[in-house]
C-alpha positions in Angstrom: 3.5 -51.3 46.6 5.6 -48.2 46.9 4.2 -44.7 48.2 5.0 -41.5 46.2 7.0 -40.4 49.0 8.9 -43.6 48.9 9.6 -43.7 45.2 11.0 -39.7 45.0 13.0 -40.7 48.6 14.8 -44.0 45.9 15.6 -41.9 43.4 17.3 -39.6 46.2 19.6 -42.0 47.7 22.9 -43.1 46.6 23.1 -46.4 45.3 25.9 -47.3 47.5 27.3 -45.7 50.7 30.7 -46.5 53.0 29.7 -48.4 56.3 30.5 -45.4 58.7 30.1 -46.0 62.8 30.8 -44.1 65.6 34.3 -43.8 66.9 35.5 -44.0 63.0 38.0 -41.6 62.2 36.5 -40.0 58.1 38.0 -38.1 55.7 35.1 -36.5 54.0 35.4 -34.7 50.8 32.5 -32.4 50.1 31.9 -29.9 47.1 31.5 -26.2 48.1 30.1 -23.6 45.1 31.7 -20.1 46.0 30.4 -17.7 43.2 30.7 -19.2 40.1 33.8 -21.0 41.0 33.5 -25.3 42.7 36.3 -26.4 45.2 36.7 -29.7 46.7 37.0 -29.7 50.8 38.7 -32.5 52.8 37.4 -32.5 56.6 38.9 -34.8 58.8 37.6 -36.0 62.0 36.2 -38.7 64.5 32.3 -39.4 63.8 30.5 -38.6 67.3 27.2 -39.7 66.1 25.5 -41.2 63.1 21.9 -40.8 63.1 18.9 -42.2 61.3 20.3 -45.2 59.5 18.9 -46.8 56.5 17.2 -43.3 55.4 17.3 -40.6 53.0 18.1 -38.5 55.8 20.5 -40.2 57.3 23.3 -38.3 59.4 26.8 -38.6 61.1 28.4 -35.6 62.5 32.0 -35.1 62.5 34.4 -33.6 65.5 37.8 -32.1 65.3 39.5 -29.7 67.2 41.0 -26.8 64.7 43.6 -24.2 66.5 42.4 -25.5 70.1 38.5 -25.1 69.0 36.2 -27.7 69.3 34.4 -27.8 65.3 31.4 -30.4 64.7 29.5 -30.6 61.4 27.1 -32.7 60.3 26.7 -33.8 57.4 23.7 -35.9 55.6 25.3 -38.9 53.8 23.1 -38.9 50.7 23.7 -35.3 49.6 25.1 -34.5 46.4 27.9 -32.2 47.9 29.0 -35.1 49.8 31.4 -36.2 47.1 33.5 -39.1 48.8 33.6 -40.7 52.7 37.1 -42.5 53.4 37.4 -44.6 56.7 41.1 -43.7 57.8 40.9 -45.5 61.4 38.6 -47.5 63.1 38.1 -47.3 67.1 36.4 -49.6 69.9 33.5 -47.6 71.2 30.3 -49.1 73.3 28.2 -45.9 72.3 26.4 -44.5 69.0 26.4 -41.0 70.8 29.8 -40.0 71.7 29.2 -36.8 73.5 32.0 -37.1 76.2 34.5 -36.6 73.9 33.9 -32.9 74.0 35.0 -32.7 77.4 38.5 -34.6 76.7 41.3 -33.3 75.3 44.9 -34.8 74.5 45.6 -38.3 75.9 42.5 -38.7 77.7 40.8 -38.4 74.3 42.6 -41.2 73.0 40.3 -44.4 71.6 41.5 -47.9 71.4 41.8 -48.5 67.5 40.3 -51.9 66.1 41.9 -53.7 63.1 40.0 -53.3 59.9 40.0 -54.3 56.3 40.7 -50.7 54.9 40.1 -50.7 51.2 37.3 -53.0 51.1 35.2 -50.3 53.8 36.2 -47.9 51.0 35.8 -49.4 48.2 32.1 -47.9 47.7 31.8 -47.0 43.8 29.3 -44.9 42.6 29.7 -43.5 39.5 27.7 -40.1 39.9 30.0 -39.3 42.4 33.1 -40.0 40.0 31.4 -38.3 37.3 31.2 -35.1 39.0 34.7 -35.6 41.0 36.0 -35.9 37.1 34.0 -32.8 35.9 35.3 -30.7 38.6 38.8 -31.6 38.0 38.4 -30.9 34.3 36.5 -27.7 34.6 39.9 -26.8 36.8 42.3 -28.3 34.3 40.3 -26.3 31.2 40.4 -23.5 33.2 43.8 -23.6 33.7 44.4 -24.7 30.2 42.9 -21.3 29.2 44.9 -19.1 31.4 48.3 -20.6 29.7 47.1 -20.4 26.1 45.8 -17.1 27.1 49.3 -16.2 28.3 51.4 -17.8 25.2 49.3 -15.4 23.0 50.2 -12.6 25.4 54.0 -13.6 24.9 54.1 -14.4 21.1 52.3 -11.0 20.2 55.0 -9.4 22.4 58.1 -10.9 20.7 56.2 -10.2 17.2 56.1 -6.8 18.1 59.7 -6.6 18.8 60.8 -8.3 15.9 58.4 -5.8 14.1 60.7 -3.1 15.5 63.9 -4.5 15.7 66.2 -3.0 12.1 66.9 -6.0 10.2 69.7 -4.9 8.0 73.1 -3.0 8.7 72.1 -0.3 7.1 68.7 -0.2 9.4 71.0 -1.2 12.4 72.9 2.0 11.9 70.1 4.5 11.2 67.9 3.3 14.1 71.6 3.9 16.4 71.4 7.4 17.7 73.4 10.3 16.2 75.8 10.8 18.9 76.7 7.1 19.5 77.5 7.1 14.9 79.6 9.9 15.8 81.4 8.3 18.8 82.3 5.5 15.9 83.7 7.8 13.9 87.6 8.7 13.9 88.3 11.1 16.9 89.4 15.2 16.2 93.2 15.5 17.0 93.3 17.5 20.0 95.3 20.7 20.1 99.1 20.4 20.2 101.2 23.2 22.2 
């Protein structure tokens, strides 16, 4: 029989999750709310650690180095911002905690790559992740779908407005013309003759 605890931490978890191990090299995509506004973020990096396996809480942490900085984040593998894990290399590593690899940097940093079956590691589906990959990309596209019709309005008023004041007729044509350039189309004076 289930605890309480147990039951709420089921509900929690994702029904399925990509195989990730240390020495993997991930491409995570993870939602980030700025005002009232959603964004999709890719971080790409080699997994240092994955911690706590098996559980609601459990963790990998992610290392890159951006503009010759060192950046690690960890990341818990259930959340709901954690939209989508790819696998984009695999490496040989004898350790679950990779903490040397801070202290190497160019070829010294280098890991031996291990052949893999790509798409089948990432071919998790879950379709609440889909679902709100698909809603986030709509809210954008609706979005943006506003903006242009917005604009088009914008544009057809303009043009109605010049048609509204553009003379129709050559009588019109002629009145709206100023007075000097009617009188520039009229025959010149003859000049004085000595």
């Amino acid at each position: 029989m289930q605890s309480v605890a147990q039951k709420i931490q089921a509900a929690q978890m994702k029904s399925a999750t990509v195989d990730i191990r240390s020495g993997d090299t991930v491409r995570v995509h993870q939602k980030i709310v700025e005002g009232g506004k959603e964004r999709i973020q890719i971080f790409e990096g080699l997994v240092i650690r994955v911690g706590r396996r098996k559980s609601l809480t459990q963790t990998f942490t992610v290392r890159r180095i951006a503009s010759g900085v060192g950046v690690e984040k960890t990341y818990l593998i259930h959340s709901p911002n954690v939209l989508k894990i790819e696998v984009v290399r695999r490496s040989k590593v004898r350790r679950n905690y990779l903490s040397y690899m801070r202290n190497l940097t160019g070829k010294s940093a280098r890991l031996s790559n291990v052949d893999f079956d790509r798409q089948a590691v990432n071919a998790v589906q879950d379709d609440v992740v889909e679902a709100e990959e698909e809603r986030i990309a709509h809210e954008h596209s609706d979005q943006h779908d506003e903006i242009a019709a917005e604009a088009k309005a914008q544009k057809e008023e303009a043009k109605a407005e010049a048609a509204a004041l553009e003379p129709k007729t050559e009588a019109e044509k002629l009145e709206a013309q100023p007075v000097e350039r009617a009188e520039a189309k009229a025959p010149a004076a003859e000049q004085n003759k000595e």
